[in-house]
N, C-alpha and C positions, 0 to 999 in steps of 0.2 A: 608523403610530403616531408622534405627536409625541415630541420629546427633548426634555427642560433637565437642563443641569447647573449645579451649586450646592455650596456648600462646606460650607451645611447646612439639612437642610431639617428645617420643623416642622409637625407636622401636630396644626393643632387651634387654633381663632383664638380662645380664650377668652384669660381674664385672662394666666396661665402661660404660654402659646403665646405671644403680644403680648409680652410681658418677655424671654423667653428671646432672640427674633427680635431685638427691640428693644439688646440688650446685645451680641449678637452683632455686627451690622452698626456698632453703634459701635466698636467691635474689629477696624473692616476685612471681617470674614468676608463672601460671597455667599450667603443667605439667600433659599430660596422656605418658604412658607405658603401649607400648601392645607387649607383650613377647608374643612367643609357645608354651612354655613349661606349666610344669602344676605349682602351688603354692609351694607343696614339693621341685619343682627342681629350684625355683626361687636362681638365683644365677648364671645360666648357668656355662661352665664349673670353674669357681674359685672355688666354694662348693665342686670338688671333688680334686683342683690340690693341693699338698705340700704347697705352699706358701713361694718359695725362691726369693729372690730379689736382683739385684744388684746394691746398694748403693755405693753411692759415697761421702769418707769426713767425715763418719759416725763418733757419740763418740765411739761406740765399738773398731771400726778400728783404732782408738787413742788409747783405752786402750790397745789394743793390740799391740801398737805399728807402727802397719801397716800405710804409709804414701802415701795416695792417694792424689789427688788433683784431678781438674777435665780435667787439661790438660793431666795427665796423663790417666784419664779413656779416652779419648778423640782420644790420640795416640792408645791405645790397640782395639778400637773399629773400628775405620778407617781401621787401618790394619787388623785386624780380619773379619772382613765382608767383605773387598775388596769393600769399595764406591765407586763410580764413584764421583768423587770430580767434576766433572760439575752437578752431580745432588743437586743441590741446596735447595730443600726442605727434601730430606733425609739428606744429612749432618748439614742442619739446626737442625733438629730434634734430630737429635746423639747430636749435642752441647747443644741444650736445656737439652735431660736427663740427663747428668755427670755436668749439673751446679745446675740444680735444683730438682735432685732427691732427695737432704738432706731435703730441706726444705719443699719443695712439696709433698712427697710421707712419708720418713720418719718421721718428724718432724709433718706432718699433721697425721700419724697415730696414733703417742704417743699421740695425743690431743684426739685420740678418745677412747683411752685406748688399742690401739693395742702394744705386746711388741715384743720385739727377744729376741731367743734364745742364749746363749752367747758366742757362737762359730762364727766365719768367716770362712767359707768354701772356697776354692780356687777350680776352676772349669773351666774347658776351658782353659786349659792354651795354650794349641798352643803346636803340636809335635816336634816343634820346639823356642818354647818359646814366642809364637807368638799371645799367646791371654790374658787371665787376668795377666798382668806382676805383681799383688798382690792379695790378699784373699777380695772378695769385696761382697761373696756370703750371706746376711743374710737372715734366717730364722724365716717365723712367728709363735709366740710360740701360738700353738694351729690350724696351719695351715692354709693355705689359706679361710677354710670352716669356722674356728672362724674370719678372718678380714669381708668373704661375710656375715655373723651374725650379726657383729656391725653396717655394712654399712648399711644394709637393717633396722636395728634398728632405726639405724638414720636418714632413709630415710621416714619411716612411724611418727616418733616422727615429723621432719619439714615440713609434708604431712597432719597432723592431724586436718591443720585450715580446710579440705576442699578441695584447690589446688591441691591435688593427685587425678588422679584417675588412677588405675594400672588394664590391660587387660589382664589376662593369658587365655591362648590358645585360644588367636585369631592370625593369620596371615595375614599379611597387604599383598594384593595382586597390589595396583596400589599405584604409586604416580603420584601427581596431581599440575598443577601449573595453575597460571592466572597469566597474566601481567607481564612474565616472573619470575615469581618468585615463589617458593614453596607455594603452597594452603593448603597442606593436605594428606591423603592418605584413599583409599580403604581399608577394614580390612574385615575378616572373623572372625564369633566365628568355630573353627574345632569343639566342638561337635555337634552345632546346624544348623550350615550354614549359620545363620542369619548374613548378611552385615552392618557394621556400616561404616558413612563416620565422618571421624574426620578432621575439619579446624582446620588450626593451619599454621604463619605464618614461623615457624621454622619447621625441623623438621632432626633430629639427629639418621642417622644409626649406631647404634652397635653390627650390626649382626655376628658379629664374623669373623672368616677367610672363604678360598674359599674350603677347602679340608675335610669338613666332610662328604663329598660324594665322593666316588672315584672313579666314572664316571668325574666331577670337575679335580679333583687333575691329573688323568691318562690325560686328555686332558689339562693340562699343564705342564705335566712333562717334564723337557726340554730336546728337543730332543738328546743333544749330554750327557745326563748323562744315565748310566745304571739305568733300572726300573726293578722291581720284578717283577714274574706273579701273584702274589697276597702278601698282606699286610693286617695289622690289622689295625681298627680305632682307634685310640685314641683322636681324635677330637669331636665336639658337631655333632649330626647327622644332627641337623636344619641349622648349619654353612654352606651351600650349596651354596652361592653364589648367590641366586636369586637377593639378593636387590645391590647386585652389579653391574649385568647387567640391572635391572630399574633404576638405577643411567645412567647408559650408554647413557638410550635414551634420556635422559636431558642433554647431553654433558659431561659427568663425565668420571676420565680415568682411566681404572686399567692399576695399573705397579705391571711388577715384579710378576705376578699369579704364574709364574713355580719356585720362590724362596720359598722354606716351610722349617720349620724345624721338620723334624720327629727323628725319634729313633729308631737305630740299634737294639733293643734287646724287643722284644714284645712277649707277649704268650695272648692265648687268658684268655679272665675272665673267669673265673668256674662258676657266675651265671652272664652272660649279661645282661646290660640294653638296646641292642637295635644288630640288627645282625651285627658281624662281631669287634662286642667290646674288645679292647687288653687293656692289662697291659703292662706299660713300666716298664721293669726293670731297676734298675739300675745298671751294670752289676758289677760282683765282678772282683777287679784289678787283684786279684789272680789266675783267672779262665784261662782255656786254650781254645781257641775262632777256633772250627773247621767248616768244612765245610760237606759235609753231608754225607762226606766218613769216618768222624774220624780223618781227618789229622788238622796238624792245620795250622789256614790260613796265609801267609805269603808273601815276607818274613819279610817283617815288622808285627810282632805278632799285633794282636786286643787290647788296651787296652781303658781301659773308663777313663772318664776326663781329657784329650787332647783335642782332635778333633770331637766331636759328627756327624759333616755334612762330614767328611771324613769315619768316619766310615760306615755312613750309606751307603757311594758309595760303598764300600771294599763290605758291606753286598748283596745289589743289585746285583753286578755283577757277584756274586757265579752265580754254574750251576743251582743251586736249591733255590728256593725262602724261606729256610732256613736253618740256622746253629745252632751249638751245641757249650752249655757252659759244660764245665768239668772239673770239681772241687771235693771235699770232703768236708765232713759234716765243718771241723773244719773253711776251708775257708767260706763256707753259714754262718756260726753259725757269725760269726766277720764281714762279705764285702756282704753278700742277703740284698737287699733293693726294695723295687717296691715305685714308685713315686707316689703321688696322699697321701691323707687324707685317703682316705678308708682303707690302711695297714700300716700306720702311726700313729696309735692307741695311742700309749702314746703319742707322741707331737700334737695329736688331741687335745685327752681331758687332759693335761696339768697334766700329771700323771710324775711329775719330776722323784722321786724317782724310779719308774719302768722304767722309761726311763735309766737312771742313770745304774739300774741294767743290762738292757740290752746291754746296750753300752758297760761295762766291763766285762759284764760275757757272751756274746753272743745273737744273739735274736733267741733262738733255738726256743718259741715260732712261733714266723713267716715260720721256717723252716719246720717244722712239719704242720702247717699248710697248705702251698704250696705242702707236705707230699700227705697230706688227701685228699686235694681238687681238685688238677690240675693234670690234665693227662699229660702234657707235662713237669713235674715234676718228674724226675724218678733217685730211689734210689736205688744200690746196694751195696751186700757186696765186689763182684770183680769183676772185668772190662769186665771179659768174659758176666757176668752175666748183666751187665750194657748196651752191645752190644746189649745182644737179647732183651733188653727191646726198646732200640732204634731202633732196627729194627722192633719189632712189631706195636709201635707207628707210622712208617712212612709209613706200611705196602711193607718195601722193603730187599733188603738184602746187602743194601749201607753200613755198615760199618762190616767189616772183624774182628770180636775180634782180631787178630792179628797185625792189623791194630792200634786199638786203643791201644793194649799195644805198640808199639811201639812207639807211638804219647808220652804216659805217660813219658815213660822209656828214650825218649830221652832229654825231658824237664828235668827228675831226673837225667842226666848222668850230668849236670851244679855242681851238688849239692857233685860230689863224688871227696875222696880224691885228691887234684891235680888240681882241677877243679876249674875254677873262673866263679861263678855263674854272674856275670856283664856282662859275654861276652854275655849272653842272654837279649836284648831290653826288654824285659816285665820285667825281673827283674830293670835293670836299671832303666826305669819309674818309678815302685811301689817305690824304695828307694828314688829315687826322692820325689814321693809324700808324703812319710813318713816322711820328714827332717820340714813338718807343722802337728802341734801337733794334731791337729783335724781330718787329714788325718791318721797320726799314730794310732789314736783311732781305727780308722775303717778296716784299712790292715793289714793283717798279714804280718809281719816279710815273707820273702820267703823263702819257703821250700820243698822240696820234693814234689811231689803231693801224693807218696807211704808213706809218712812219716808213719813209727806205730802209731796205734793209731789215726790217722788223720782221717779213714773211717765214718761211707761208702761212697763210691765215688756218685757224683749224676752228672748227665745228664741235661742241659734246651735245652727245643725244642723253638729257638726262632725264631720271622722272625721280618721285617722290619714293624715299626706302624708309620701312619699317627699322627701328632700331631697339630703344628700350621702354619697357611700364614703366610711367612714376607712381601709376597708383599699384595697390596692391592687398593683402592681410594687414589687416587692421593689428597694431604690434605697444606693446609698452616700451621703455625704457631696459625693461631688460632681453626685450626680443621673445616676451611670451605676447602671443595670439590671447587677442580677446573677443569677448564675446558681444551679442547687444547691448547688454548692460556695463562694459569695460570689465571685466571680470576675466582672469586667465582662466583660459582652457587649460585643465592642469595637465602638465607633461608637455605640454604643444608648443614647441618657437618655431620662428619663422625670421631669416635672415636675409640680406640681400634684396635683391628687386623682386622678389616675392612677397619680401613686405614692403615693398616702393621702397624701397633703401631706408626703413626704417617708419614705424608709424602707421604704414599706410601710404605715404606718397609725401616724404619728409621733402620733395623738392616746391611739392604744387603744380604750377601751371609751368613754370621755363625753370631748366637748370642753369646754373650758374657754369654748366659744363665742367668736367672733371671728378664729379660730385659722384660717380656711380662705382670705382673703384674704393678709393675710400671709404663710401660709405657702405661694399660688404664685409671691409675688415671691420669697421667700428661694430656693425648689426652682431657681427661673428666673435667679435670679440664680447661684446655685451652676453649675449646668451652663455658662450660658456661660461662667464664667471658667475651668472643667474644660477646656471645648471651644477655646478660645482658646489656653489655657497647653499643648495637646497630654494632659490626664489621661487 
């Protein structure tokens, strides 16, 4: 059996994992990282997410006007997630991000040459006004896949004396302590089988959340909310949870496993990287959000950017583990978006000007694309015709074309002389959302869904996608693991959605969205100054 020793090792090569490693070895420390995945996907999932963040205090949010503080993200978060204010290390956590996301997360990525975009997004507001009470949502320009490029830049540049050694596709299968305190762990190479034992008197989990298996996720979904009979993955498939339960047998505590944040609106990928792989969309404000008969769901209408973790209950508790968006070309062309890098092509590769065009002239490009490639994408010229596509896709005879014209016809009856289109909630909301300029970019004006001219009508076959834990390893302030008694496990941290981005599940019950990058550089960044300073 092979040997290395190291002064600390991390197991788990996503965003958190990269940070922790990254701050440590500029601190002197020797540093192995033994990731699963392969070299290409080093990055775990940040290399494929958007890259939105939610900043606090920011200059943008000055230039714009917008007046945050951090009491104020501080109140919107509390209420928004529903904390148990006796839980002491989660609301710790929630106060540390809204004090020092400015300076920690943003201000340390301008130093790395990471930049935004120059829009504030407003996102999660609360269907009742109840979650980001300002626009706090920034964007990185070139997406989350250009900040996992720098880090890992900079990871291998303060790696370069030597102190680096980094382990793809091996799997740590034991951890190991003497003297009550972390030893090391067991690792496998997956191609070869061959076992290395790596000592190391730290050692820092960042293996992501509990739900990229959905055996995991299904055994803690919590009993009193409705569950689908089946969902998409949008999580890391390695994210499984194993190293959470060998944390366990060392006294380690998960909370909060059955709090996740998924997303209402998933189809699957047209070419998967692994079985059961979904795209989240992000759904258009404009769209009419049915249920698998064609009606639409109600009676409070589906709308997106409110309530994401209430929607996704509205969606579960349909009779059919999925629903239907129903729109026209003109609403996809201005409000289609799918989350992640990979269909984010111009704010990927930092193509302003094409970005620029597509934002005011439509991205018919992406729609055409979803066109071509996705079966649960479907385009026709009239509703009848829209029906039978729908129905052959589901292979059922669930929606009645008359049905669905009626569904249309009644939303269009808002829009006819005499009519006060506000008396309709989904209008209401979208004006709402319109009245900020960056949301106005993106929403149509409301109209008809018949409007002339507006065609052809398109269909999404969506269902409910697994995304990320909030809860997770029960974590302090400096991102050591504790025990029942809150007492560190000595040598043990835990970063990232491992420890619910801090704490155990620093979001609670709904994120304030944005909250999950961020919060693995603050976890990453905490521990290694914990692990340097001797905490």
């Amino acid at each position: 059996m092979a040997l290395l020793k190291t002064d600390v090792l991390v197991i788990g090569g996503g965003l958190a994992g990269i940070v922790t490693a990254l701050e440590a070895l500029r601190a002197g420390q020797r540093v192995v990282l033994v990731d699963r995945d392969t070299p290409e996907r080093f990055g775990g999932l940040a290399v494929w997410a958007f890259g939105g963040m939610a900043l606090v205090g920011t200059p943008l949010q000055a230039r714009r006007k917008i007046i945050d503080t951090p009491e104020i993200a501080l109140r919107d978060w509390l209420r928004f997630g529903e904390l148990d204010p006796q839980d002491a290390h989660a609301v710790a956590w929630a106060r540390h991000y809204v004090e020092r996301s400015r300076p920690e997360v943003h201000d340390w990525l301008l130093q790395h040459g990471i930049r935004f975009m120059p829009a504030v997004n407003w996102v999660e507001r609360g269907r009742n006004g109840d979650g980001n009470s300002v626009p706090r949502y920034h964007v990185v320009w070139g997406t989350s896949r250009e900040l996992t490029r720098r880090m890992i830049a900079a990871l291998r540049e303060a790696g370069a004396n030597g102190n680096l050694v980094l382990l793809h596709r091996h799997r740590v299968t034991a951890l190991e302590t003497a003297d009550g305190r972390m030893a090391g762990v067991l690792a496998a190479d997956e191609g070869t089988g061959r076992e290395i034992r790596i000592d190391a008197p730290v050692v820092v989990l960042a293996t992501g959340g509990l739900n990229g298996g959905h055996a995991e996720a299904r055994r803690n979904w919590p009993a009193d909310r409705p569950r689908p009979a089946t969902m998409l993955n949008g999580a890391h498939p390695y994210a499984d949870g194993a190293m959470h339960h060998a944390a366990e047998t060392l006294g380690a505590r998960i909370v909060r496993a059955g709090e996740m944040w998924n997303y209402a609106a998933g189809f699957p990928h047209p070419f998967p990287h692994f079985d059961g792989h979904g795209l989240s969309a992000i759904p258009c404000k404009s769209a009419l959000w049915l249920d698998h008969t064609g009606r639409r769901i109600g009676p409070e209408p589906l709308v997106t950017g409110f309530d994401t973790h209430w929607l996704c209950q509205r969606v579960a508790e349909q009779e059919q583990p999925w629903t239907w968006h129903l729109l026209n070309w003109r609403i996809a062309a201005k409000e289609f978006a799918i989350s992640g890098a990979e269909h984010n092509v111009r704010i990927r590769d930092q193509q302003f000007l094409r970005f620029l065009k597509e934002t005011l002239l439509g991205n018919h490009r992406l729609v055409r694309q979803m066109q071509r490639e996705s079966a649960h994408f479907l385009v026709d010229d009239t509703l009848a015709g829209l029906a039978g596509r729908m129905n052959a896709l589901t292979c059922s005879r669930d929606i009645d074309p008359a049905t669905l014209q009626a569904t249309a016809d009644a939303f269009d009856a808002h829009f006819a002389p005499g009519a006060n289109p506000e008396d309709d909630m989904q209008v209401r909301r979208i004006l709402h959302a319109r009245q900020w300029g960056p949301d106005r970019l993106r929403t149509c004006k409301p109209a008809p869904l018949q409007q002339p001219g507006a065609g052809p009508y398109i269909a999404i076959h969506m269902q409910l996608i697994t995304r990320k834990s909030l809860g997770g390893l029960r974590t302090d302030l400096d991102s050591r693991v504790l025990d029942a008694t809150h007492a560190p496990i000595p040598g043990l941290y835990c970063v990232g959605e491992a420890a619910g981005f801090g704490g155990g599940g620093a979001c609670g019950k709904r994120s304030l969205e944005g909250t999950f990058l961020p919060g693995c550089i603050l976890t990453a960044r905490a521990a290694a100054r914990a692990i340097v300073t001797g905490a």
